[in-house]
C-alpha positions in Angstrom: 0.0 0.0 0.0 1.1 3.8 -0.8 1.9 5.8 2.0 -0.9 7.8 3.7 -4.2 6.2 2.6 -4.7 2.6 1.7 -5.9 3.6 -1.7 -3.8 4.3 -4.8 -4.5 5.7 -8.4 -7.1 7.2 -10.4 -11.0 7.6 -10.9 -10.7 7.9 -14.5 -10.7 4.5 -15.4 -13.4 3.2 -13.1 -15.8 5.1 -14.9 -17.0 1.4 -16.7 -20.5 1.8 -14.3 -22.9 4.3 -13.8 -22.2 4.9 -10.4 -18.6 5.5 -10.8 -19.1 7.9 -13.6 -21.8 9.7 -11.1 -19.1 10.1 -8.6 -16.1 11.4 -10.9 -19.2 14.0 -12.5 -19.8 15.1 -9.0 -16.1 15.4 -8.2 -15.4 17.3 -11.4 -18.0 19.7 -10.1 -17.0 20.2 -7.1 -13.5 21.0 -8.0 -14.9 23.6 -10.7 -16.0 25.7 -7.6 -12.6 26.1 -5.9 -10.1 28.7 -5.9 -7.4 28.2 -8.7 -4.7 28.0 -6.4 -6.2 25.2 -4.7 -7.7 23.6 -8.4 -3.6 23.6 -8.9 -3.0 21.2 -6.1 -5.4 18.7 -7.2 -5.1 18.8 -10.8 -3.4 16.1 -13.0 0.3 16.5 -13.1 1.1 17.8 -16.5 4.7 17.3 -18.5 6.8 14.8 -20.1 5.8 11.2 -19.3 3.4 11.4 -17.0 3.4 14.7 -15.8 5.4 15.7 -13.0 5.0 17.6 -9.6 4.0 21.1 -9.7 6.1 22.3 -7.0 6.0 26.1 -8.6 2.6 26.6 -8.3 2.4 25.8 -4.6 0.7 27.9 -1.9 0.9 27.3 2.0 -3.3 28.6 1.5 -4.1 26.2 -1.0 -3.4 22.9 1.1 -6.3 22.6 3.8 -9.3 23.0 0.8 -7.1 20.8 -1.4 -6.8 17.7 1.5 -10.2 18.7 2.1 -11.5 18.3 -1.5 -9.1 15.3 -2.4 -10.1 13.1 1.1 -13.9 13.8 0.1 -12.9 12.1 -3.5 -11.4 9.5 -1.9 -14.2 8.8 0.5 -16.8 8.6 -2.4 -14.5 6.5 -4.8 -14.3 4.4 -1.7 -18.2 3.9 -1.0 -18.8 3.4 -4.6 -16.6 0.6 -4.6 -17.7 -0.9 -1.5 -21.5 -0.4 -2.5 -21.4 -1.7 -5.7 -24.2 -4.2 -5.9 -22.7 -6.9 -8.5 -20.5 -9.4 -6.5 -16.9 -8.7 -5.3 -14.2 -9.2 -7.8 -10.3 -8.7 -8.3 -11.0 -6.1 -10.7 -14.0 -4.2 -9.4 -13.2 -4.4 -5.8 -8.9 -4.8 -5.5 -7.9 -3.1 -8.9 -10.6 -0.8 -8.4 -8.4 0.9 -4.9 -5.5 0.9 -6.7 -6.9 2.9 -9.2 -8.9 5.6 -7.0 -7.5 8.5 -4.9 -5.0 9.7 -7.4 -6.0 13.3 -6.5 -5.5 12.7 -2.7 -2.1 11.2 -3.5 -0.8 14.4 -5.8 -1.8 16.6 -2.8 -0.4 14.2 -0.3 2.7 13.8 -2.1 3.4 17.2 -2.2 2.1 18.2 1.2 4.8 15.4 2.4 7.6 17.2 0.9 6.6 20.4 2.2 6.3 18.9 5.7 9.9 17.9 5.2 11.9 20.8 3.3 9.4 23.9 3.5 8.1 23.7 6.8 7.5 27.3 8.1 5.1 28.5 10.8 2.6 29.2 8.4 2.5 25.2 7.5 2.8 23.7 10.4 -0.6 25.5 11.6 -1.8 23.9 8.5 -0.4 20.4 9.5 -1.5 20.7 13.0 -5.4 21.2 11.4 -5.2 18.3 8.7 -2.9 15.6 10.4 -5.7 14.5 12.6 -8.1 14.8 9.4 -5.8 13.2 7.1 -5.4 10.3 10.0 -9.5 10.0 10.4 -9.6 9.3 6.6 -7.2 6.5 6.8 -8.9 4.9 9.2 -12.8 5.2 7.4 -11.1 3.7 4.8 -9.1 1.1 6.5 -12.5 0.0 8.8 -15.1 0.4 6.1 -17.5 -2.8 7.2 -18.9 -3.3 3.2 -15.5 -2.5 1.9 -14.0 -5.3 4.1 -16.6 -7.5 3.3 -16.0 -7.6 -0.2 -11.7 -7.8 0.3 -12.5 -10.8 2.7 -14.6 -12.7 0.4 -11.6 -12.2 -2.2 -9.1 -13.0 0.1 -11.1 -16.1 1.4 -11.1 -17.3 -2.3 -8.0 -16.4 -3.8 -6.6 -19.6 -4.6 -10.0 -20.4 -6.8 -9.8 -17.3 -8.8 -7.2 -17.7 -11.6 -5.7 -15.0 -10.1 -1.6 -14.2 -11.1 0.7 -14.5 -8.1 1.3 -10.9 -8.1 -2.7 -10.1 -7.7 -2.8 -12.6 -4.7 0.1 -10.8 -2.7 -2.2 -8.0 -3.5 -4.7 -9.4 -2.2 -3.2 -10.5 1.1 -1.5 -6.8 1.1 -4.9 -5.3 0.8 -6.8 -8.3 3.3 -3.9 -8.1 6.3 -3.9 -4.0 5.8 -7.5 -3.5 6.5 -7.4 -6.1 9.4 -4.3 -4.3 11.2 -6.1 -1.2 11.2 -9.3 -2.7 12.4 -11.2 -3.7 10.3 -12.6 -6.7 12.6 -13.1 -4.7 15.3 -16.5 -4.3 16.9 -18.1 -0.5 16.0 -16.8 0.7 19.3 -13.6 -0.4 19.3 -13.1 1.3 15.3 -14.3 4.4 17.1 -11.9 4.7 19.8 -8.6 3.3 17.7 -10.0 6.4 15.3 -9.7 8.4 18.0 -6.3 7.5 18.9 -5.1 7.6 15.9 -6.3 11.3 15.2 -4.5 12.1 18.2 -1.7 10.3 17.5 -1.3 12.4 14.5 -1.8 15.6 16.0 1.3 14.0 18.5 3.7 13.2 16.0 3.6 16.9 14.1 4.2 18.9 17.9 6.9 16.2 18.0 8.4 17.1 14.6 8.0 21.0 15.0 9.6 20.9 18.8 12.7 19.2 17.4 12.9 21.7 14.0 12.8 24.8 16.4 15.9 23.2 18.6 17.9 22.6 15.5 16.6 26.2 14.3 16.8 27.9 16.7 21.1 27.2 18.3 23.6 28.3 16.7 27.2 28.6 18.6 28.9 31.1 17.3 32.8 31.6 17.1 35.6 33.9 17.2 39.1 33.4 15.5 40.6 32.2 18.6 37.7 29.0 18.6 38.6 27.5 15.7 41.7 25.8 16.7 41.6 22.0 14.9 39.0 22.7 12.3 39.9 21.6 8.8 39.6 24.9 6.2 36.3 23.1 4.6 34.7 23.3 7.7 35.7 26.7 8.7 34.6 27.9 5.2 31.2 26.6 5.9 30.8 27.7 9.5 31.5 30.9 7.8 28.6 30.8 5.0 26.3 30.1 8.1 27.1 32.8 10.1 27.3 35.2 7.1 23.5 34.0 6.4 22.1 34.8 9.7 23.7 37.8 10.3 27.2 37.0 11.9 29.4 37.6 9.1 32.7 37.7 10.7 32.0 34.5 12.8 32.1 31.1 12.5 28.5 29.2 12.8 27.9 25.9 14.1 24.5 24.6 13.5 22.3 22.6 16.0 22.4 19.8 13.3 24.2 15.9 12.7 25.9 17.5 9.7 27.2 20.3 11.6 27.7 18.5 14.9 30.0 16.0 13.8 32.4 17.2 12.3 33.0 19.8 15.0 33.3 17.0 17.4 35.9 15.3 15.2 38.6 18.2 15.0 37.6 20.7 17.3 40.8 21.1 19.9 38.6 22.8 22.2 37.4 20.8 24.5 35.4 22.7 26.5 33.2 23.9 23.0 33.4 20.3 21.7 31.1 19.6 25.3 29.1 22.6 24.6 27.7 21.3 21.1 27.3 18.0 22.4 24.7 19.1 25.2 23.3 21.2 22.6 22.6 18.8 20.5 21.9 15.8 22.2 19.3 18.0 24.9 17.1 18.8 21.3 13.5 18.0 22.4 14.6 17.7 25.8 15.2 21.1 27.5 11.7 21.7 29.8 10.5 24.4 27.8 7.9 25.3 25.0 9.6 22.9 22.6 10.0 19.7 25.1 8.7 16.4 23.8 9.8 14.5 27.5 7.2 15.5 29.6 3.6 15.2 27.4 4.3 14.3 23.8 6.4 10.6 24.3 4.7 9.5 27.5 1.3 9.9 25.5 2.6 8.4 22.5 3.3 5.5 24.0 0.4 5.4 26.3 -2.2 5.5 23.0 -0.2 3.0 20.9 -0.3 0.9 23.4 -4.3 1.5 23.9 -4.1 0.6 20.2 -2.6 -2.8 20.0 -4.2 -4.0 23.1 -7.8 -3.2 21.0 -6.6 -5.2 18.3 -5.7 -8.4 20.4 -2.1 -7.6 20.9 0.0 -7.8 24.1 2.4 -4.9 23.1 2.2 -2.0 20.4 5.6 -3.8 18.8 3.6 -7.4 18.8 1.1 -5.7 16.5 3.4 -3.7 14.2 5.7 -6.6 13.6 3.0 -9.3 12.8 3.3 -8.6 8.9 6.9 -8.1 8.6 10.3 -10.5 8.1 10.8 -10.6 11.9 7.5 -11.4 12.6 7.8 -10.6 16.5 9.7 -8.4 18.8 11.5 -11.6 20.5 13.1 -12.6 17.0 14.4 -9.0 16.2 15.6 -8.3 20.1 17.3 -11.7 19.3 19.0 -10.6 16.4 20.1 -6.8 18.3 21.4 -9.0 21.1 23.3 -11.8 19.5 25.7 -8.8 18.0 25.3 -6.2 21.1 28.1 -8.2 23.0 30.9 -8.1 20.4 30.0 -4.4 19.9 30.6 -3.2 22.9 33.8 -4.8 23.3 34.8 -3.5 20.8 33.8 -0.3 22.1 35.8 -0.9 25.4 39.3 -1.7 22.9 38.6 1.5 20.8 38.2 3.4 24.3 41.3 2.0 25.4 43.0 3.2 22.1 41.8 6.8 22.5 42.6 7.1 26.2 46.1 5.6 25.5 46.4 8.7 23.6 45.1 11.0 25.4 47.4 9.8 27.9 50.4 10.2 25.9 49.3 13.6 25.1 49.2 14.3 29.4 45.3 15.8 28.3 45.0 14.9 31.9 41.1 13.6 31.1 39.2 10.8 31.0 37.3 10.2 27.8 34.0 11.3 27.7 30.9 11.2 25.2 32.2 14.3 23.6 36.0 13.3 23.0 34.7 10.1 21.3 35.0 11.1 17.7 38.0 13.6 18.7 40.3 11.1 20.1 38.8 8.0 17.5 40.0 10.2 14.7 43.7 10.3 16.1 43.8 6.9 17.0 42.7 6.4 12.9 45.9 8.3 12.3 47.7 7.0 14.5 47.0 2.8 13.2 46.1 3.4 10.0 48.4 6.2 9.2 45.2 7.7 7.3 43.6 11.3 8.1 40.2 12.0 7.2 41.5 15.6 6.2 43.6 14.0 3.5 40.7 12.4 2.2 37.8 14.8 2.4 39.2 17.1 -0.1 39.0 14.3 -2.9 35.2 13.9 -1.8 33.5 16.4 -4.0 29.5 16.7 -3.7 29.7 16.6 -7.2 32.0 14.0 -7.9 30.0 11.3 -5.4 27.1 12.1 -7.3 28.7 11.1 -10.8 30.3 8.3 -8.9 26.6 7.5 -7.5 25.1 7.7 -11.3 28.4 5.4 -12.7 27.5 2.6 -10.2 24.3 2.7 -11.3 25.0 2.3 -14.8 27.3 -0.5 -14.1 24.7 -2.4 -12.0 21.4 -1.7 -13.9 22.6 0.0 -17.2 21.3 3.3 -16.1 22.3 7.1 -17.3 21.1 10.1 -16.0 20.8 13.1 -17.9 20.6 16.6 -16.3 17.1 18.3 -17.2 16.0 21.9 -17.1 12.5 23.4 -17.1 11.0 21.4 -14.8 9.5 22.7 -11.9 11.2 22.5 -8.4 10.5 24.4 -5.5 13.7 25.2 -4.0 16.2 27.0 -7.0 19.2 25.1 -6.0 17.4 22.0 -6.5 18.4 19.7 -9.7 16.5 17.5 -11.9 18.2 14.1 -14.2 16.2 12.1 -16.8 16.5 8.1 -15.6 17.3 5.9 -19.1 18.2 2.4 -19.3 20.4 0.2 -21.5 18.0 0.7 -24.8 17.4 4.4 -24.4 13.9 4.1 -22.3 12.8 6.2 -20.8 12.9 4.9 -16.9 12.2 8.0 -14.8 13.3 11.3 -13.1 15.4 11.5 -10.4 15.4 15.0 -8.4 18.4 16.3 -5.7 17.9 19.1 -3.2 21.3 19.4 -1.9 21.5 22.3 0.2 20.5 23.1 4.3 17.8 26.0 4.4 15.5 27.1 7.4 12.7 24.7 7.7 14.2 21.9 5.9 14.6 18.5 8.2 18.3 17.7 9.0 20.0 15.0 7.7 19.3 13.2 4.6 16.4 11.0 2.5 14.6 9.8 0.0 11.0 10.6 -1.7 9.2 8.5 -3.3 7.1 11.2 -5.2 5.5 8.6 -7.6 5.8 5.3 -8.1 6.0 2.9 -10.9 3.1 1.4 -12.3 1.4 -0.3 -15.5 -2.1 -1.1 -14.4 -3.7 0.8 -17.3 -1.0 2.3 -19.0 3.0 2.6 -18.4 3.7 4.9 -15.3 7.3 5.4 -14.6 9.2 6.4 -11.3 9.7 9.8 -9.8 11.6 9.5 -7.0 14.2 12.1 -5.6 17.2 12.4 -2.5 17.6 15.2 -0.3 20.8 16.2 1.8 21.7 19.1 3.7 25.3 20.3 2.7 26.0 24.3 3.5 26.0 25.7 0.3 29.6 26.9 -0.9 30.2 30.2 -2.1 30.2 30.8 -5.9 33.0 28.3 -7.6 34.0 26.5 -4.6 33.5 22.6 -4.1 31.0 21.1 -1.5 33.9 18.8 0.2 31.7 16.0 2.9 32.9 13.7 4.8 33.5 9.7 4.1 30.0 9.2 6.4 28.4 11.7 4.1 29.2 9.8 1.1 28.2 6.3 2.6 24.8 8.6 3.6 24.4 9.5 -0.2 25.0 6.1 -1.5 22.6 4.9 0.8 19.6 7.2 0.0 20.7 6.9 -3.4 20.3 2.9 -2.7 16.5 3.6 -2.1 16.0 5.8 -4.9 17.4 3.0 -7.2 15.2 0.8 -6.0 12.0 2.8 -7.2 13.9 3.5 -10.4 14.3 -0.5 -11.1 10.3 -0.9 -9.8 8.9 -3.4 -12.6 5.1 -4.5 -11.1 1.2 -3.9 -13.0 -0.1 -2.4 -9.5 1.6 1.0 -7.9 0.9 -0.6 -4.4 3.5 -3.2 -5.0 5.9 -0.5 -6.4 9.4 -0.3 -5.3 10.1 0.9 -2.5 7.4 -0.4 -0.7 8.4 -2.9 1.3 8.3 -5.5 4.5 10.2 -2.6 6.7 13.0 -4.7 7.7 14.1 -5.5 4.0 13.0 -1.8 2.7 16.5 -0.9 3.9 18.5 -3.6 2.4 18.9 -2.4 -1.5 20.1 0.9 0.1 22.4 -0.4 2.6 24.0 -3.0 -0.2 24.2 0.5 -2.1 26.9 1.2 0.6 29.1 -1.6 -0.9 29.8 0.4 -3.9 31.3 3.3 -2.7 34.5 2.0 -1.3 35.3 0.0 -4.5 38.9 1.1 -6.2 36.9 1.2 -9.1 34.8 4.3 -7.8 37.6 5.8 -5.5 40.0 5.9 -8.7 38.0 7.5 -11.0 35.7 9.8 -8.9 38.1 10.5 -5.9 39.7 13.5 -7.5 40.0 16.9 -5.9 39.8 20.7 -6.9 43.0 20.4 -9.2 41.6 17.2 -10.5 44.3 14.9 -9.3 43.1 11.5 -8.2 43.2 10.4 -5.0 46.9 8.6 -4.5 46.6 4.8 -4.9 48.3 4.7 -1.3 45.9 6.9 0.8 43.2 4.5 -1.3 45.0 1.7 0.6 45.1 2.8 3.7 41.1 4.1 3.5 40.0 0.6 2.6 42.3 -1.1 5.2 40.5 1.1 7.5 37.2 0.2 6.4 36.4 -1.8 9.7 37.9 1.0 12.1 35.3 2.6 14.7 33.1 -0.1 14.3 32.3 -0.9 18.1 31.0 3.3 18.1 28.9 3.0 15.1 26.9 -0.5 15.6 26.3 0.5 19.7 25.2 3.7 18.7 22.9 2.4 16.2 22.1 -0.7 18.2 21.5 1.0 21.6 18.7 3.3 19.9 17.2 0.0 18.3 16.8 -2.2 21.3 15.5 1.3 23.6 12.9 1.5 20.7 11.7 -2.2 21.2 12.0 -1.6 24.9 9.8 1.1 24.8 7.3 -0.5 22.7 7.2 -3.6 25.1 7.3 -2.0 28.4 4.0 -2.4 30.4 1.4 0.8 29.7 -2.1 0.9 31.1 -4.5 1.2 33.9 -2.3 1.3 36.9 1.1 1.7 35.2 2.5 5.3 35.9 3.4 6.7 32.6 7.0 6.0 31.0 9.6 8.5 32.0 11.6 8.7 28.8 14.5 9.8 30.2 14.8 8.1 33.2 13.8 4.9 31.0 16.3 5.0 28.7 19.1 5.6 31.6 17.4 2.4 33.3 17.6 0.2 30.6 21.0 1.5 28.9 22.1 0.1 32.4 21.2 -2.9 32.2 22.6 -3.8 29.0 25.9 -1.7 30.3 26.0 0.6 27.8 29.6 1.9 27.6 29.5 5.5 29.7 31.4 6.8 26.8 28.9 7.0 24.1 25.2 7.7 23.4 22.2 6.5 21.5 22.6 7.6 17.9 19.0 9.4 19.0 18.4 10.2 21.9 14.8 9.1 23.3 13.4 12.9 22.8 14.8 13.4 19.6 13.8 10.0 18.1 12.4 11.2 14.7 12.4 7.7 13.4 9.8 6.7 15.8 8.4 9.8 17.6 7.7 12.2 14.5 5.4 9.4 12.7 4.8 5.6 13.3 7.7 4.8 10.9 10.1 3.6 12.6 7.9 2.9 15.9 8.9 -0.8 16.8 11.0 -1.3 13.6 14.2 0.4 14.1 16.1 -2.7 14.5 15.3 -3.4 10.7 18.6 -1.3 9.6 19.7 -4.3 11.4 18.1 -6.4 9.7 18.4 -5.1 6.7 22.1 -5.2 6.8 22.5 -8.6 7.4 21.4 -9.1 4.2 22.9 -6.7 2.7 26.4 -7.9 3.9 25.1 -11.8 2.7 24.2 -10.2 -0.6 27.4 -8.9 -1.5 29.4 -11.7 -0.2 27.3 -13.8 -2.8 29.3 -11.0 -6.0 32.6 -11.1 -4.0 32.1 -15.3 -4.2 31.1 -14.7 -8.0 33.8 -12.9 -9.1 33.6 -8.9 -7.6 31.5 -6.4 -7.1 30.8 -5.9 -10.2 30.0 -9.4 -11.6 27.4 -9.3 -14.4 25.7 -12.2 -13.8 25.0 -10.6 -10.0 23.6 -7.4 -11.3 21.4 -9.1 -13.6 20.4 -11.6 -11.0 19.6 -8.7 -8.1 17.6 -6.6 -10.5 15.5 -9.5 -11.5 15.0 -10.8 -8.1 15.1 -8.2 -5.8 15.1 -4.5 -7.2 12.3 -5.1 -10.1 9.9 -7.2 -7.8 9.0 -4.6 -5.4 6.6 -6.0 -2.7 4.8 -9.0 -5.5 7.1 -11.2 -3.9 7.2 -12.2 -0.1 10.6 -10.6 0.6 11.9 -13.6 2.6 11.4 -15.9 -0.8 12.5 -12.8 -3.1 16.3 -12.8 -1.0 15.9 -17.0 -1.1 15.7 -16.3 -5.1 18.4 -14.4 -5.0 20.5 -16.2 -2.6 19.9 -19.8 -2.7 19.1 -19.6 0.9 17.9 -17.4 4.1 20.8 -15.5 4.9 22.8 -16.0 7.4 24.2 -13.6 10.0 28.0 -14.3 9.2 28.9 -11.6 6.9 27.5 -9.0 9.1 29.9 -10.1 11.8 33.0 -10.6 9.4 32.1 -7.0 7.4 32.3 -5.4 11.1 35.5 -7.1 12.1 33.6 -8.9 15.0 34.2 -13.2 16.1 31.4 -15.0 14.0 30.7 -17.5 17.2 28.3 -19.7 15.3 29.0 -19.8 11.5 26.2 -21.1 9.2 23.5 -19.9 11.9 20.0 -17.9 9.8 19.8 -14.8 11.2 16.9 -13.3 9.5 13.9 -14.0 7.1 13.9 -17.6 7.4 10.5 -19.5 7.3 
């Protein structure tokens, strides 16, 4: 199913009865009667193939008539199919939803972006109105008694209908939807999960706009005398954001992960390299208008768990995991603590390392949370005889993003062609035509590089349309977004080695709705079982550190290629800080599932996030000289939506795939083995959600995977080689 609302395409082609054609008549009228800024939202897209967004027609004023309008088509597309008096069928009652609520999906796709790149005060009093509305819909839908009715009797029969094995997994898609959103519940238990739900909504955008005004609102500001450490990229930067709020002559450091780090890395200044890690990692957390600790995630919880106990669950993360690879919370806490010992001694022998050397140095300290990546980074030096300053300057924005398009071609015959004229809705944004091998057109893919005020931190990817070719040939629009300072005019973006795993990675999942091959957009890449959705973007990774790629697109300012010695000494160092990066990933994960476990209800005191999270950090003895990668009140992945909720171990998951996968081209004959590509674009990219993904990685594979690569790819002791680790059945 698409995101937002269980319904997917268009009302024009279910005009075959009367009472279809009575509802798109009445719709058409109704639209007539609206403002053209808001007819602008819901119109068709217009353009080459397809059409594409209309981001430059766009007004904050337009959305609540448009979600209005385009959730009242929906509903009525909706009751005509589930009132339609001839007997339910595939086509008049399955393909029939995937072909309604086209205009609710332009709207919502753009409404989505601008919640995510454009979100100013004026919006979020928008979002705050229609969340809750937008929520309510989803669930009429979802619990619509006749509707259910008639996807039941299908789903009941689907093995006596001549039905293709794609339409049954739509089927079941459709079938186990409807019934984890309620749609068996008695009439006053749909009522109250609507009501949740609505809140919930409401929850999750006071949640999103509290974190945006902490990263918006801190900036430290510097003086010459502060900057003692920081490499001349980064310096430049801090520069271009103190200029553009006002501080030209300082040195700005944003409130952000792509500001944050870096500091932390090569700032000799200990006492500021503390300051901007309280800063940071109190976001959300500070006791004031923007707190999320002390209502928004002690009610969060308390309602999801309200939920899943209405729908027969013990937990919120027994319900949300009942459709996906791990099936229940015990088999993905299984997998996060078979690997959370050999982390975290690792993290004790990189600790170790770094206070060794701080030693030597007589720094007189003991390392804490904010001296991690400082004293990591000399102790990279100091084994590996590698600097990430003599690197970065060979890792060009531009030049990964070339390197990003070459993999591509390599793996799935892809070229991207830069476009102009199409409409965007930020000016530094760019736009590429997607071809393949024979010159078809496959789709567009669109960047929007740059940080700006309202514009999420960190990076993703959109999934503006998907592929489809129910009635005619749809192709992909999908597009990634970063949040690199803008350089001044002629000068390179330089990022970091993490930045350029980040890109690969969201580039990862835009490849995957590029290479979408399926008849019905629900089953378009990416959707996806959430604990695989991430595996074609984290085997993206793999690319990036090939020689192949670091040889041709590792070049800096001058154009020299990056020497074939400091290439050596990257890729030996390719399993360096690996201890820091799985526990901070890994602690996050199992706090999630913790969370979403923990006892809520009558009689149970609400859940003190903070205090939780210390408690149970203890308890698996976190090392004192680290964090969470997201700390509980700044938990976007699972707070800012339901997401993530209960599924952040699935990057987990997802990469103990990924590592199998690639060990299965290294076995072949490298990463770039033909025979691979051609066998991971026809059973795993192209298939999108038609196949179960636990048999699509068996196709691929020859077998469940197996947890062994993961452990070898980390540099951690594989204690039990040959062991399944995920997706077996």
């Amino acid at each position: 199913m698409r995101e937002f609302l269980l319904l997917g395409v268009s009302l024009a082609a279910l005009c075959a009865t009367p009472v279809l054609a009575q509802v798109a008549k009445a719709n058409a009228a109704a639209v007539a009667t609206l403002a053209p800024d808001v007819r602008a939202l819901l119109a068709e897209w217009t353009g080459p193939y397809g059409g594409v967004p209309a981001f430059d027609k766009v007004k904050v004023s337009a959305f609540e008539p448009a979600l209005d309008e385009a959730i009242r088509e929906n509903l009525a597309e909706v009751d005509a199919i589930a009132d339609n008096p001839a007997p339910p069928t595939f086509d008049n009652t399955i393909a029939a939803q995937e072909r309604a609520g086209k205009a609710l999906n332009r709207v919502m796709t753009i409404y989505g972006v601008w919640s995510s790149t454009e979100n100013n005060a004026d919006f979020q009093a928008v979002q705050t109105r229609m969340d809750p509305k937008i929520a309510a819909a989803q669930d009429k839908i979802s619990q619509n008694p006749k509707l259910f009715a008639r996807v039941d009797a299908i789903y009941k029969a689907r093995d006596t209908l001549g039905l293709s094995a794609e339409q049954k997994q739509l089927v079941w898609i459709y079938w186990v939807g409807m019934v984890k959103n309620g749609a068996q519940l008695t009439p006053e238990a749909k009522a109250r999960v609507t009501a949740i739900n609505q809140e919930l909504a409401g929850l999750y955008a006071q949640f999103s706009q509290n974190l945006l005004a902490d990263e918006d609102g801190y900036v430290l500001y510097l003086k010459a005398g502060d900057l003692a450490g920081l490499p001349q990229s980064l310096r430049e930067s801090a520069a271009q954001t103190a200029e553009a709020k006002g501080h030209k002559g300082e040195w700005g450091i944003q409130n952000t992960r792509s500001s944050m780090d870096p500091f932390l890395t090569y700032s000799d200044r200990r006492d500021l390299r503390e300051k901007v890690w309280r800063t940071f990692y109190a976001r959300g957390d500070n006791r004031d208008a923007h707190d999320n600790t002390l209502k928004v995630i002690p009610r969060i919880l308390q309602l999801r768990a309200e939920k899943a106990k209405l729908m027969g669950f013990s937990n919120y993360a027994a319900w949300k995991l009942q459709d996906e690879m791990a099936k229940t919370p015990d088999a993905a806490m299984a997998l996060m603590l078979r690997v959370w010992p050999a982390a975290t001694a690792r993290v004790h022998q990189e600790v170790a390392d770094m206070q060794a050397v701080a030693d030597q140095e007589h720094a007189n300290i003991k390392i804490a949370p904010w001296d991690y990546r400082y004293y990591a980074e000399k102790v990279r030096k100091a084994k590996y005889d590698v600097d990430m300053n003599q690197v970065k300057p060979y890792l060009q924005l531009d030049n990964i993003r070339r390197a990003m398009f070459w993999t591509a071609g390599k793996m799935y015959g892809f070229t991207f062609t830069k476009v102009d004229g199409l409409p965007v809705y930020d000016a530094d944004m760019v736009t590429y035509e997607v071809k393949d091998r024979a010159g078809k057109h496959v789709g567009f893919w669109y960047f929007d590089p740059y940080a700006r005020a309202g514009k999420n931190s960190g990076a993703w990817m959109s999934d503006y349309r998907p592929q489809q070719k129910l009635d005619s040939a749809i192709p992909a629009i999908v597009s990634n977004n970063t949040n690199f300072v803008k350089p001044p005019p002629g000068k390179p973006v330089l990022i970091s080695w993490d930045d350029a795993v980040t890109m690969f990675h969201e580039f990862g999942h835009a490849l995957h709705g590029l290479n979408s091959n399926v008849t019905y957009p629900s089953l378009a890449s990416p959707s996806q079982a959430q604990d695989f959705v991430e595996f074609p973007s984290q085997l993206n990774e793999n690319w990036l550190p090939t020689r192949e790629v670091l040889e041709q697109f590792a070049v800096n300012a001058e154009g020299q290629p990056i020497p074939p010695a400091l290439v050596g000494k990257l890729l030996a160092s390719q399993k360096f800080n690996t201890g820091f990066e799985v526990t901070e990933y890994l602690s996050a994960a199992i706090i999630d599932m913790k969370l979403h476990t923990a006892p809520q209800g009558p009689g149970v005191p609400p859940i003190d996030p903070d205090a939780f999270e210390k408690a149970e950090l203890a308890k698996l003895d976190m090392p004192s000289e680290m964090v969470m990668r997201h700390r509980t009140p700044q938990f976007q992945h699972i707070f800012a939506g339901d997401g993530y909720a209960a599924g952040y171990y699935s990057y987990l998951w997802a990469e103990v795939l990924d590592h199998d996968a690639f060990e299965a081209f290294l076995e072949a004959g490298g990463p770039y083995d033909p025979k691979m590509a051609q066998r991971l674009h026809d059973d795993i990219m192209q298939v999108g959600y038609s196949v179960d993904p636990a048999v699509a990685f068996r196709n691929f594979r020859g077998r469940d995977p197996k947890v062994d690569a993961y452990l070898r790819a980390k540099g951690f002791p594989v204690e039990a080689a040959g062991t399944a680790a995920a997706g077996g059945q």
